[in-house]
C-alpha positions, 0 to 999 in steps of 0.5 A: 415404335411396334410395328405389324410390318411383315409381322405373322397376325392371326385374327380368329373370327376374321371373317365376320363384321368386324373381322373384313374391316380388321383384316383390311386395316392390318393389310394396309399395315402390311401385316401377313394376315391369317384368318380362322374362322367356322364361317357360320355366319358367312364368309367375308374374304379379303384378298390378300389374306390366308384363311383357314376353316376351324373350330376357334374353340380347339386348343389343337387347331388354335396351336397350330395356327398360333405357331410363331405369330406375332400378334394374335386377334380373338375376335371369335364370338357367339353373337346374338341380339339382346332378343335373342340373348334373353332367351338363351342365357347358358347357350350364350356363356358356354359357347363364348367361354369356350371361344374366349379362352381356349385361345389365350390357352394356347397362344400362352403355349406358343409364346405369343408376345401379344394378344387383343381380345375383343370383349364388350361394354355389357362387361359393365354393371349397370351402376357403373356404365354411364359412363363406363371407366375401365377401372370398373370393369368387373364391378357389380353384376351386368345386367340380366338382359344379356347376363350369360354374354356378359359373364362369358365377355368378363371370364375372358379378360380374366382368362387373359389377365392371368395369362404370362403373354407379355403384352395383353390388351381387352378392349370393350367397345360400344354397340357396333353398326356399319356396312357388312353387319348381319341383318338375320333374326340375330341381328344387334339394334341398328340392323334390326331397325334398318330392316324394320323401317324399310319392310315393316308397316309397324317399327315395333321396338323392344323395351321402353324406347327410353334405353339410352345406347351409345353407337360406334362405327365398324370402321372406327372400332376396328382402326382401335384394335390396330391401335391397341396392338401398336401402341398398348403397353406391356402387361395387361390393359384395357380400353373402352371404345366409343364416342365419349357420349357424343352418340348416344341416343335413346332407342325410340329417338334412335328408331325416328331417325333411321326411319326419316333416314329411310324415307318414311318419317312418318312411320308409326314406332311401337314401344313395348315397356313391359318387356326388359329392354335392358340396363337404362343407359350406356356410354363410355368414357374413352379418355385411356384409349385417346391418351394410351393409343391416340385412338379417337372415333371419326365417324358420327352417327347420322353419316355412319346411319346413312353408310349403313343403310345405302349399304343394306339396300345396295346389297339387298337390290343385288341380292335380287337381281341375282336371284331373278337372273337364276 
């Protein structure tokens, strides 16, 4: 069996959500972990690790950290929510093209004998996402909701898939929620909506309501990848990662229960169905990943929600008493 002990493993944007609960997991594993990452959206160190300030998207920088690594990680991302991906669809494909394949580029150079690339479920057209099968993947067009994400996502695993590195993993997870997600303007849903039920008089969602998403926990996400890099086998592959269905939920559904468990059950939710909330419904089907890599979700929605919030507001209250004591 693979195994990470004493193995050189780089993650490229180790340091963000996923990336803190990644660099843990392959700790545990005694791994020799090597985190690159600009820190532009914080700088979440785990001790034990190596971290290095770069630009994951330089060929030169990539190489020079790829050297003689075992297992490269590329978690690296320009990452909004779909607010904000609308509006900003070129900024969104040319900055993740550059951060999706410039490391396959250069680990291919290496000879790096495995590399995990983080992709997402948006890769999927919206008649083939409900649920997404692997086999589907490049089919039919994404959504136009997060258009230029989605084709910078697909342009990577193809990049990957062309590559001669021996073992070539893409894994596409569902939404992604947890302690550690960011809660700024850029935020994904489950934060967004954490913030708005807590300070907002009105929670105001974005869409129909009736999107049906499906939810998986960070912790659960990032045991996956470890998986891949253990078990996954030569050649190219790609999994899904979520909960089979078991957690998805309608937004307008998903916004009263983050509201109740907030302690405001009452509180008014506001749909705006004239804006485009996205594709109708997106679940996966996660049958490779439990067959392949033994991987299966543990953490279900309503606990995973709570872990969440108690976090946001554990942070939150800490953030104000430092600021008080200055």
């Amino acid at each position: 069996m693979y195994t990470l002990q004493d193995k050189k493993v780089v993650v490229t944007g180790g340091s963000g959500f996923l990336g803190k609960h990644l660099v843990e997991l392959l700790l545990e594993e005694d791994a020799v972990v090597f985190v690159l990452d600009d820190f532009s959206r914080g700088k979440n160190i785990v001790k034990g690790a190596h971290y290095t300030r770069v630009d994951v998207g330089s060929e030169t920088a990539c190489r020079t950290a790829f050297e003689d690594a075992d297992v490269v990680f590329n978690l690296a991302a320009y990452v909004a929510g779909v607010i904000y991906n609308q509006g900003h669809h070129a900024e969104m494909f040319a900055n993740n093209v550059r951060l999706l394949t410039t490391p396959v580029i250069a680990a291919e150079a290496k000879g790096v004998p495995v590399f995990i690339q983080l992709s997402s479920a948006c890769v999927y057209g919206e008649a083939y996402n409900a649920p997404a099968v692997e086999e589907n993947g490049w089919l039919g067009v994404p959504v136009q909701a997060n258009i230029g994400y989605s084709q910078a996502k697909r342009m990577g695993e193809m990049m990957l898939s062309w590559s001669n590195i021996p073992r070539r993993v893409a894994i596409r997870p569902q939404n992604l929620y947890g302690p550690g997600d960011y809660f700024d303007d850029r935020a994904h849903v489950i934060p967004a909506l954490i913030k708005k039920a807590l300070n907002d008089d009105v929670v105001v969602l974005h869409g129909s309501g009736e999107e049906v998403r499906e939810f998986l926990y960070v912790e659960d996400a990032a045991r996956g990848l470890v998986h891949a890099a253990l078990y996954a086998p030569e050649g190219v592959r790609s999994y899904n990662l979520g909960t089979g269905g078991r957690t998805k939920i309608s937004i307008v559904k998903l916004a009263r229960l983050i509201c109740e468990l907030c302690g405001y059950p009452d509180k008014e939710i506001v749909t705006t169905p004239q804006e485009d909330g996205g594709d109708s419904e997106r679940w996966s089907n996660v049958d490779r990943a439990f067959v392949e890599l033994g991987w299966e979700y543990k953490v279900g929605l309503v606990k995973g929600l709570q872990r969440t919030i108690r976090w946001y507001q554990d942070s939150h209250e800490q953030a104000l008493s430092l600021g008080n004591n200055h």
